[in-house]
PADODO-413831 format. One line per field, with one value per residue (C-alpha): y, z, x; residue in one letter. Coordinates in Angstrom, 3 decimals, always signed. Example, Ala and Ser with C-alpha at 12.3 -4.5 7.8 and 13.67 -1.06 7.14 Angstrom:
! residues 2
py: -4.500_-1.060
pz: +7.800_+7.140
px: +12.300_+13.670
residuo: A_S
//
This chain:
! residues 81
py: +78.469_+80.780_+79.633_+78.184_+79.079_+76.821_+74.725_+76.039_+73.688_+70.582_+70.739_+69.054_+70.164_+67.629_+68.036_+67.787_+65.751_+68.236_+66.206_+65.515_+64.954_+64.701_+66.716_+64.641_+67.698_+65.812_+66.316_+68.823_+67.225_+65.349_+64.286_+60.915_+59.745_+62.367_+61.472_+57.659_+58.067_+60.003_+57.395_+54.823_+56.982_+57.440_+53.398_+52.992_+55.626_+53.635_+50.049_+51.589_+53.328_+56.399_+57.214_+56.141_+56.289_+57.002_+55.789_+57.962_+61.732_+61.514_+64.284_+66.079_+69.680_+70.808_+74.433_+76.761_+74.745_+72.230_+74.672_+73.077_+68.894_+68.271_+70.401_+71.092_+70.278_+68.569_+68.339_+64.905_+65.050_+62.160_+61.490_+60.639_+58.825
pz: +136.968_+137.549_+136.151_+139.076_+139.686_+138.835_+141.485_+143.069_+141.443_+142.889_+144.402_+142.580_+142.576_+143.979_+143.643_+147.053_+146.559_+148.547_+151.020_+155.123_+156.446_+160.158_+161.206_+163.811_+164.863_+165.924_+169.565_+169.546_+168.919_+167.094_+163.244_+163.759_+166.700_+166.499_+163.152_+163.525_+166.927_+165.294_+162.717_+165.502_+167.110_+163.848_+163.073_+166.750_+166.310_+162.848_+164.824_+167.509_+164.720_+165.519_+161.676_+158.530_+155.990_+152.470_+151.829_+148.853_+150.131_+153.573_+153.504_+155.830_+156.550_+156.575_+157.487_+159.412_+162.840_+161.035_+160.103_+163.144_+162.346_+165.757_+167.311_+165.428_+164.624_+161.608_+160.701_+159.479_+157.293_+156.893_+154.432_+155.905_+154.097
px: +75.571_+78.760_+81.984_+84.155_+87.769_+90.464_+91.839_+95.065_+98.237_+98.561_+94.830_+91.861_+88.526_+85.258_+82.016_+80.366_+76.797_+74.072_+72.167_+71.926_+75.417_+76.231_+79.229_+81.823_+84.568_+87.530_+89.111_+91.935_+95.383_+97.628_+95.844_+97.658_+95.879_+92.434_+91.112_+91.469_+89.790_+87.219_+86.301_+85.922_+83.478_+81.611_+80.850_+80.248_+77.687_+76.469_+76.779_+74.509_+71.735_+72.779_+73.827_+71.875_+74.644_+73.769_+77.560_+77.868_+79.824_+82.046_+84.674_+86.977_+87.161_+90.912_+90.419_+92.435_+91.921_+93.739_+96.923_+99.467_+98.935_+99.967_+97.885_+94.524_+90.455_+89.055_+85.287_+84.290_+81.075_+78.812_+76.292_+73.006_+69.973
residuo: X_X_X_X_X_X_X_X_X_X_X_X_X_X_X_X_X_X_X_X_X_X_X_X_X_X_X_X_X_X_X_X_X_X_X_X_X_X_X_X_X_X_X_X_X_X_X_X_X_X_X_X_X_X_X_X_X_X_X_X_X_X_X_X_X_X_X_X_X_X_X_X_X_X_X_X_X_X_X_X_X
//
């Protein structure tokens, strides 16, 4: 295994599990109001057995889509059984 960098200062580093995760990509626009309404769409896909949850890694992807908070795209990652 290679020796990882250290995180930049004030950032910690995760370990993301490996496994199935379904990707949700928000709607372009304001994080206050996308991400929220992105979440409701994921447990009304899980209410509807759309998504087996394994419950154990969900993340968001902050990358440069999500540079302008009132304006950008985040990738929500679900872990799937």
């Amino acid at each position: 295994m290679k020796a990882q960098a250290a995180a930049p200062e004030g950032m910690v580093r995760k370990l993301i599990v490996a496994g199935k995760y379904a990707v949700v990509t928000t709607q372009k626009g304001a994080f206050p109001k996308v991400i929220p309404e992105a979440w409701l769409e994921i447990f009304k896909l899980e209410d509807e057995g759309k998504l087996n949850r394994t419950y154990r890694t969900d993340f968001e992807l902050y990358d440069e889509r999500a540079l302008d908070p009132q304006n950008g795209e985040v990738d929500i990652y679900i872990g799937l059984k």
